[in-house]
LOKEKE-635842 format. One line per field, with one value per residue: residue number from 0; x, y, z of N, C-alpha, C in turn. Coordinates in Angstrom, 2 decimals. Layout:
# LOKEKE-635842
nr <- [NUM, ...]
n.X <- [X, ...]
n.Y <- [Y, ...]
n.Z <- [Z, ...]
ca.X <- [X, ...]
ca.Y <- [Y, ...]
ca.Z <- [Z, ...]
c.X <- [X, ...]
c.Y <- [Y, ...]
c.Z <- [Z, ...]
# end
This chain:
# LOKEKE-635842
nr <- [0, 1, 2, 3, 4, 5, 6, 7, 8, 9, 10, 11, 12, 13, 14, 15, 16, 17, 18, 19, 20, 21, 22, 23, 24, 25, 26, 27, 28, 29, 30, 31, 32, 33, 34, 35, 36, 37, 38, 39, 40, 41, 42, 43, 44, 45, 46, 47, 48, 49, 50, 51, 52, 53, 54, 55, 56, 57, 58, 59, 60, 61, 62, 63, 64, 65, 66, 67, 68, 69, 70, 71, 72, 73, 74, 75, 76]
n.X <- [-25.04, -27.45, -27.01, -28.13, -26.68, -24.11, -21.21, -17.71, -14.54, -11.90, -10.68, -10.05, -12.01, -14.37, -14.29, -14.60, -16.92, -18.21, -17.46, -18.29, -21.22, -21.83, -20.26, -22.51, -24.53, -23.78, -22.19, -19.53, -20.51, -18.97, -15.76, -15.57, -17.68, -19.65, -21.11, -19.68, -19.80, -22.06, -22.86, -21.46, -18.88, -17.88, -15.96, -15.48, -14.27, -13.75, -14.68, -13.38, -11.79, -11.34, -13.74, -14.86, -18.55, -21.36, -24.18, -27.86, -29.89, -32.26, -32.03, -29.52, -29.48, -29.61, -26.92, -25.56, -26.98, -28.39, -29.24, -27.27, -28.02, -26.04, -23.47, -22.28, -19.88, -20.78, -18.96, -19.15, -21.17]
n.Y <- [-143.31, -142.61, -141.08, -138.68, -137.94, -136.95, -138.97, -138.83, -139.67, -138.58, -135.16, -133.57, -134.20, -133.45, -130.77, -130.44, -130.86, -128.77, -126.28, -127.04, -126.68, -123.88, -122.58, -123.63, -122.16, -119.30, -118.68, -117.11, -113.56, -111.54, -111.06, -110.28, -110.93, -112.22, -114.69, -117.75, -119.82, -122.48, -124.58, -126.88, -128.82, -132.10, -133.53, -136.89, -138.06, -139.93, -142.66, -145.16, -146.10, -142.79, -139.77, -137.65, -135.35, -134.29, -132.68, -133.99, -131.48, -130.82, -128.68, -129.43, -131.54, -130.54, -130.41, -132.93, -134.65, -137.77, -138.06, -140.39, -143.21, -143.30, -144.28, -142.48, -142.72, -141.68, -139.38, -140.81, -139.77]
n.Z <- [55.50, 53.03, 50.01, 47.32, 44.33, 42.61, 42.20, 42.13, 41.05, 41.38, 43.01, 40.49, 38.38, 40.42, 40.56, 37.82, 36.96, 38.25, 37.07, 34.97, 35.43, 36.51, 34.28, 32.03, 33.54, 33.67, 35.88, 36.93, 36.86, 36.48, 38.08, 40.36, 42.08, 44.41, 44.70, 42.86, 42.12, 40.44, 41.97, 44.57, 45.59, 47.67, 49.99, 50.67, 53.53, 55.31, 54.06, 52.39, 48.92, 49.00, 47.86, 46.46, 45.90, 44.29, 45.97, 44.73, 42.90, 41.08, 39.29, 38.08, 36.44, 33.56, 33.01, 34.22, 34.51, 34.99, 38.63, 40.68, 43.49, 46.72, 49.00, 52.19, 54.78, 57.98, 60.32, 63.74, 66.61]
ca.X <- [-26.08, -27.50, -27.37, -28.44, -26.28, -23.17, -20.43, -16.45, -13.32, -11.21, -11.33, -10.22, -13.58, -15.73, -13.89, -14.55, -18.57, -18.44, -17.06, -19.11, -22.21, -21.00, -20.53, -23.96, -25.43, -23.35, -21.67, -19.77, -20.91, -17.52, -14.90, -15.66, -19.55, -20.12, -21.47, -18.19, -20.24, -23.54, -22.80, -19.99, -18.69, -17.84, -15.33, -16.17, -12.92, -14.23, -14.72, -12.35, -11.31, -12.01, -14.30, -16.10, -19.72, -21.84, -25.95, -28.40, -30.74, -33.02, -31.23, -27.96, -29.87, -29.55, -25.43, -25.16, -27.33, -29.02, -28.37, -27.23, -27.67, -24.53, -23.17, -21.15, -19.67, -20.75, -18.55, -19.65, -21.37]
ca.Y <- [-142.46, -142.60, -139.56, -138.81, -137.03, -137.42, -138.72, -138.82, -140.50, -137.47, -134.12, -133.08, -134.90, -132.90, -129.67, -130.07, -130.77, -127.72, -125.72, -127.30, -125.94, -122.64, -122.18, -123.43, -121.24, -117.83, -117.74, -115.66, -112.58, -111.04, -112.05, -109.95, -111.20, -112.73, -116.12, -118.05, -121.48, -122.35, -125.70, -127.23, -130.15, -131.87, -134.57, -137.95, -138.42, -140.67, -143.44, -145.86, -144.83, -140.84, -139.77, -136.67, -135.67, -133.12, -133.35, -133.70, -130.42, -130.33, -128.05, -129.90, -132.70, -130.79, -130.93, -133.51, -135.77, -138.15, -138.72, -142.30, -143.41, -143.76, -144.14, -142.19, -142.63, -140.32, -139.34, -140.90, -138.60]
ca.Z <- [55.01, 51.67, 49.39, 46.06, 43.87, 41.60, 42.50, 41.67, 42.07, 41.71, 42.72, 39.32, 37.76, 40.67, 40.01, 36.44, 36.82, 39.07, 36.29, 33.65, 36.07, 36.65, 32.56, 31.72, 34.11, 33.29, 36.78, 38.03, 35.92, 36.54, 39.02, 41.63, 42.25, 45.42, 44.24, 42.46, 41.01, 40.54, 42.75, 45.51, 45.94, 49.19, 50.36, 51.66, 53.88, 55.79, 52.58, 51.39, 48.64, 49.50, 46.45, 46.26, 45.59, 44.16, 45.71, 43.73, 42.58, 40.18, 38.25, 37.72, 35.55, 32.26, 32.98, 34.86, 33.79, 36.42, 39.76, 41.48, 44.99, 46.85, 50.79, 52.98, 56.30, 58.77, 61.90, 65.31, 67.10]
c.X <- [-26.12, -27.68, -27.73, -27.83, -25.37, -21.56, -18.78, -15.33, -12.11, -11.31, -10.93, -11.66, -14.57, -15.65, -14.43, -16.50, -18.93, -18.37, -18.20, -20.86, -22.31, -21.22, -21.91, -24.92, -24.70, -22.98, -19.97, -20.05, -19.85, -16.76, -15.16, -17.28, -19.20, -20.18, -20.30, -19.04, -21.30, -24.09, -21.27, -20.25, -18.07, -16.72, -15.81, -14.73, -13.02, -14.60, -13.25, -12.59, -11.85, -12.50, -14.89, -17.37, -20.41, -23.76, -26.44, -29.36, -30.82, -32.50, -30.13, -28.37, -29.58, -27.79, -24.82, -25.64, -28.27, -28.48, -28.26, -27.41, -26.11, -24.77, -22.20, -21.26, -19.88, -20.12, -19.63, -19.50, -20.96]
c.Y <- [-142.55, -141.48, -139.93, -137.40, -137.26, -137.49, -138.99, -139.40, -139.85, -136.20, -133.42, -133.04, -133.54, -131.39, -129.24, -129.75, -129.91, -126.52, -125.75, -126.56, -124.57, -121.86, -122.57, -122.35, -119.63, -117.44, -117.96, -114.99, -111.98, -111.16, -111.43, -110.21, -112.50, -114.33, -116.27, -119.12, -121.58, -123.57, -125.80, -128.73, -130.55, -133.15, -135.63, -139.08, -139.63, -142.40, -144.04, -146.88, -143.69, -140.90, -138.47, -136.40, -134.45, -134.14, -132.48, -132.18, -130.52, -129.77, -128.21, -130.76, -132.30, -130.94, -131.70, -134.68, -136.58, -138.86, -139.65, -141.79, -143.92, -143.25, -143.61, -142.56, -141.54, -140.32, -140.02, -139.55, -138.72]
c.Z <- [53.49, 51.15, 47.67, 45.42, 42.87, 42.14, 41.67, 42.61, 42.12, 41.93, 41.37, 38.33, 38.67, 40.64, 38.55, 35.85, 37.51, 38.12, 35.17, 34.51, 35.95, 34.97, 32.11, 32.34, 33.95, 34.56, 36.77, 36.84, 35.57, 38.01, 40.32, 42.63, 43.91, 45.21, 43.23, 41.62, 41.65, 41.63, 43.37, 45.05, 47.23, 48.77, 51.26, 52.46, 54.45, 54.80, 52.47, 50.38, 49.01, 48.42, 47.07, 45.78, 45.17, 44.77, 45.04, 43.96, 41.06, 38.50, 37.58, 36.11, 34.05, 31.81, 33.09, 35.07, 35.20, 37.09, 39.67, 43.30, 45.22, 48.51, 51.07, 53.88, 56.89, 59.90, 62.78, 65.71, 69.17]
# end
């Protein structure tokens, strides 16, 4: 499957563009708020190497600059 989004080759890296999201956008407001980051990131276990991924939205672009295409494996169903 092809996705469009940003991806990484550690989760430190997609931790860190999760963070860097999160602080541009002013979340959390204070620690106890419901919503934690303004984006996730996911694992692509399935991949070799494993890499993680943030998809794309709109709203990432002024952090995060612009997407790439990229493939995962998806489980057999």
């Amino acid at each position: 499957m092809t996705l469009l989004g940003y991806k990484y080759l550690t989760e430190e890296d997609a931790q860190q563009a999760r963070k860097d999201c999160s602080d541009y956008y002013g979340i959390p407001v204070s620690p106890n708020d419901t919503t934690q980051y303004w984006v996730n990131y996911q694992c692509a276990v399935l991949d070799t190497p494993v890499f993680w991924f943030i998809l794309f939205d709109e709203s990432l672009v002024p952090i995060l600059g612009e997407p790439i295409e990229f493939d995962i494996t998806q489980p057999a169903v």
